[in-house]
Every structure is written in structure tokens, then in C-alpha cells.
N, C-alpha and C positions, 0 to 999 in steps of 0.2 A: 773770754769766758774761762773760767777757773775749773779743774779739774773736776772737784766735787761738782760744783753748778753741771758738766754734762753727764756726770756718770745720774743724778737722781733725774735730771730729764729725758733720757733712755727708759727708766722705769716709770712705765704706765700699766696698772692693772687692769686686766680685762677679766670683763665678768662673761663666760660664756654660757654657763646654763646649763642643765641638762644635754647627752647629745641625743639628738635627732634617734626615731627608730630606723629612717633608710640607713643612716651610716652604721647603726648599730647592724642591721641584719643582714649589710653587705658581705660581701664576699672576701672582705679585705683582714688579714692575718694578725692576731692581736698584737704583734709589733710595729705594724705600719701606723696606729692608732695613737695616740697620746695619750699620756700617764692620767691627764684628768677624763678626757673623752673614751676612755677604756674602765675604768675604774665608775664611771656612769654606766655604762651600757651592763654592766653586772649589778647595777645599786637596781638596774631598770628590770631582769631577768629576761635582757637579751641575750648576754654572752654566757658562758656556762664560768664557773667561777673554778680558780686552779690555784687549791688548799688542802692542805691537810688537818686542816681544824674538822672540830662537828662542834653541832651547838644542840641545845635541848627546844625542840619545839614540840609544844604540848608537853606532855607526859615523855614522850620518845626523844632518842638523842640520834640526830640526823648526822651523817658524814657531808660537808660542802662539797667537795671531790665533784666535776662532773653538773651538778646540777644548776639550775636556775630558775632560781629563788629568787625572788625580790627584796628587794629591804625591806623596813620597817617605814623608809620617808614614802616608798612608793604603794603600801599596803601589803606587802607579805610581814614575812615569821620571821626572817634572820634580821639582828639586830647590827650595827656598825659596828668593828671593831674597836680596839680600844688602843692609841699609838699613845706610845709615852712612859 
């Protein structure tokens, strides 16, 4: 087997999903959590989100700081970021 041939057989993507609300609303510290399974659980408005952005919802311009909001995919007011 050739170098390349095993390095792209290692890479298997997995699609995990949304996480779960048990694991979101465990007890368990936003570092034990995983960058995509942490980053859901704030898209979901389980976990309180930890920014210093605000964004304009309605008329008013809200501080993120603290809160938990929902996105936009899950039916709240804060929208996705924008990376790039």
C-alpha cells in the first residue's frame, strides 16, 4: 500500500447531526465538548453563547454576551456568522 493510498483511507467523513439536548444540557464543561457538538448546542439555545458581538434583532441591537438565542436554522433571531 502507498503512502497516499493510506493517508486518504484514514479520512472518512462523518456526518453527526445536530447534538442531542441531553448532552447539550449536561453538566459537562464547554471544553469537554467538541468544536462541532458545542458550536450546535449554542445554534440550538442550549448553551449561553461567549461573544462580544450584538446583532440587531427587530428594531433593538442585542449584546450575545450570556445569552441563548437560537439561530436562525433552529427558529430564533440571531443569524450565522459570517467566516471568511
Amino acid at each position: 500500500m502507498r503512502a497516499i493510498e493510506f493517508v486518504t483511507d484514514q479520512e472518512q467523513e462523518v456526518d453527526e447531526g445536530p447534538a442531542s439536548r441531553d448532552l447539550c444540557t449536561s453538566g459537562k464543561p464547554n471544553a469537554a465538548l467538541g468544536a462541532s457538538n458545542l458550536a450546535s448546542c449554542k445554534a440550538q439555545g442550549y448553551r449561553s453563547r461567549e461573544t462580544g458581538k450584538s446583532q440587531k434583532i427587530g428594531s433593538k441591537r442585542v449584546k450575545l454576551r450570556g445569552s441563548t438565542l437560537k439561530s436562525t436554522q433552529y427558529g430564533g433571531p440571531v443569524s450565522p456568522t459570517k467566516t471568511g
